[in-house]
C-alpha positions as CSV (number, residue, x, y, z in Angstrom):
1,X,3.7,13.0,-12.0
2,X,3.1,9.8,-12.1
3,X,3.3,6.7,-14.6
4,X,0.8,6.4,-18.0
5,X,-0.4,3.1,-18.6
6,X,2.3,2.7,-21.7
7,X,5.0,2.9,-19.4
8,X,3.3,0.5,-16.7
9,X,4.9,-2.7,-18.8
10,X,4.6,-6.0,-16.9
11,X,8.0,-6.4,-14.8
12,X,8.5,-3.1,-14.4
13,X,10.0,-3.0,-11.0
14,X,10.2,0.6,-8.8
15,X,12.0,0.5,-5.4
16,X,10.0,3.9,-3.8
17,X,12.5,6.5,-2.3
18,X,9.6,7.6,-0.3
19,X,9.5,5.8,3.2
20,X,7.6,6.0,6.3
21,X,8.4,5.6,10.3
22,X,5.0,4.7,12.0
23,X,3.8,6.6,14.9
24,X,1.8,5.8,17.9
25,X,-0.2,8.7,16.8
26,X,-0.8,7.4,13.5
27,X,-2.1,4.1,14.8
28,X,-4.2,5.6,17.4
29,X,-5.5,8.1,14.8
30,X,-6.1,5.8,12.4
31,X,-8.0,3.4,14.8
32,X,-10.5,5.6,16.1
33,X,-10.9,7.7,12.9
34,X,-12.4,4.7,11.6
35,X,-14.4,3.6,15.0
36,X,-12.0,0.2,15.5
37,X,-11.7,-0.2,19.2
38,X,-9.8,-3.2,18.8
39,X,-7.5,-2.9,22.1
40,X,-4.6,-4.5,19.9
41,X,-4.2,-1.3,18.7
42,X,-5.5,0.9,21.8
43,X,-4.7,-0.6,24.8
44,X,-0.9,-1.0,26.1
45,X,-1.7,-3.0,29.1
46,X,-3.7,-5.4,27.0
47,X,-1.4,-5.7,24.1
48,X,1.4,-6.4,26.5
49,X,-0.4,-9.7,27.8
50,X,-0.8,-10.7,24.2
51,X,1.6,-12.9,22.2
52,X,2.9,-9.6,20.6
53,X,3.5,-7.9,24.1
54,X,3.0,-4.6,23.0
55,X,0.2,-2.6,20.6
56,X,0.6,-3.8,17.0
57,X,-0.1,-1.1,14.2
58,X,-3.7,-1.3,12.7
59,X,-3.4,-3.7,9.5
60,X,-5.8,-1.2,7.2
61,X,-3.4,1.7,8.2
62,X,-0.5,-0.4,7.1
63,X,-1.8,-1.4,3.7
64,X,-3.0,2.4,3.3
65,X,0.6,3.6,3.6
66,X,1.9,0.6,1.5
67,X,-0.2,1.8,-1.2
68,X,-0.1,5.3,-0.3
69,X,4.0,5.2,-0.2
70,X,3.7,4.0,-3.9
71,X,1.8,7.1,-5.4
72,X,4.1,9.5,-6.1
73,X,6.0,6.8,-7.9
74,X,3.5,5.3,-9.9
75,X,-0.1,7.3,-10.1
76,X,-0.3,10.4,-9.2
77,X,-2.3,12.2,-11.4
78,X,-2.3,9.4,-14.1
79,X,-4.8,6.8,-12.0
80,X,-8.3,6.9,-12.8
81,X,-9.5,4.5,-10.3
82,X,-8.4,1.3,-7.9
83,X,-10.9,-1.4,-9.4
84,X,-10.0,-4.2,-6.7
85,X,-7.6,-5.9,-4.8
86,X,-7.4,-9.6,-5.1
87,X,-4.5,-10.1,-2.3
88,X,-4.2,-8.4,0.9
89,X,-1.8,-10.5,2.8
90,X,0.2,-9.3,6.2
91,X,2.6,-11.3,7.1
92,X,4.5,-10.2,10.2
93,X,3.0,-7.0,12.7
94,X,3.9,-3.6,12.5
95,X,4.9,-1.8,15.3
96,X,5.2,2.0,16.4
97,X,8.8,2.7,15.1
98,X,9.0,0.6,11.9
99,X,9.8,2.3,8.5
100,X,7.8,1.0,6.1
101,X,9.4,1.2,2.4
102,X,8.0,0.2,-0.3
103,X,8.8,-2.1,-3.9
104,X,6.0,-2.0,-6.3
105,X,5.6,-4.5,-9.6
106,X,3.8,-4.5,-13.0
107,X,2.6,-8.0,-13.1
108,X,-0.2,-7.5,-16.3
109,X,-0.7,-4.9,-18.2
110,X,-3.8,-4.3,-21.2
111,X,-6.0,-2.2,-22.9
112,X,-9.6,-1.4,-21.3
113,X,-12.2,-2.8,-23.9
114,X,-14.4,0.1,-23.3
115,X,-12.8,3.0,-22.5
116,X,-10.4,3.5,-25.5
117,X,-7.9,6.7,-23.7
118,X,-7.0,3.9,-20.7
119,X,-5.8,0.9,-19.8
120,X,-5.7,-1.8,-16.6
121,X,-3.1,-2.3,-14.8
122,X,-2.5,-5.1,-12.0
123,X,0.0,-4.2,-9.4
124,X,2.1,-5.7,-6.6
125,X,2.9,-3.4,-3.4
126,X,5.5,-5.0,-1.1
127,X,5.6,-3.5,2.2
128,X,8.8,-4.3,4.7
129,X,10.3,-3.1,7.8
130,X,13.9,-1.6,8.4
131,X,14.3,-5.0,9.2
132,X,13.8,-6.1,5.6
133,X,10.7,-8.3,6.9
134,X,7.8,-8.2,4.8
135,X,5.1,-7.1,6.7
136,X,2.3,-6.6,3.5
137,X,1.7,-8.1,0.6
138,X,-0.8,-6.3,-1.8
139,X,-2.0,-7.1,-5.5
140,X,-4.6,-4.6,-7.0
141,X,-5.9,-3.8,-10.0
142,X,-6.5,0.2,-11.2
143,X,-7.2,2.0,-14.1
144,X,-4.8,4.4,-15.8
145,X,-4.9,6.9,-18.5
146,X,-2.7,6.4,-21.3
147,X,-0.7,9.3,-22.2
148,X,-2.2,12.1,-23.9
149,X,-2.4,12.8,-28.1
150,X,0.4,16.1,-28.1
């Protein structure tokens, strides 16, 4: 289960157990699941003639496992809805082989004006490699349920 909105305190910091190696399979999936021929992602003997020299992971894939790595942690079954993001930032490349773990931070926390059982809760994901490079920075804002009258 995951967090209610009165435990979701700004500065709350979780280091996710949960972590992820990425696949060429899950970047190839990913790619063409969502109709991105972008031969970054598709295409070795293009890649390898870019400055990366081999396929990079599909950025939207990355910041759906950042995210996704967070959940058990954090929402699961206590998030109502994401409302936004207001950074998506990816700083170095993911390639196939990285482990993606994940630290997540309250940064504000408060009481929805109009729905009176939940509250809104701004978040920072921080995505790095085995490396300890961070490879995505995301701040989003979602609406919790506070916890239940016993």
């Amino acid at each position: 289960m995951g967090l209610w909105f009165e435990e979701l305190v700004p500065g709350l910091e979780i280091e996710h157990q949960i972590r992820r190696t990425v696949t060429e399979t899950d970047n190839t999936l990913f790619s063409t699941l969502t109709m991105n021929p972008q031969p970054l992602h598709l295409d070795e003997e293009f890649a390898k003639e870019s400055e990366f020299g081999t396929r990079v992971v599909n950025g939207l894939f990355t910041l759906s496992l950042v995210i996704g790595l967070s959940v058990t942690d954090i929402s699961l079954g206590t998030t109502i809805a994401n409302l936004g993001y207001e950074v998506v930032e990816m700083p170095a490349p993911v390639f196939h082989g990285d482990t993606i773990r994940v630290t997540s931070t309250v940064l504000e926390a408060r009481e929805s004006r109009s729905r009176p059982t939940q509250g809104i809760v701004k978040l920072e994901h921080r995505g790095l490699n085995q490396r300890g490079e961070l490879v995505s920075r995301v701040v989003r804002s979602a609406l919790f349920h506070k916890r239940p009258a016993a």
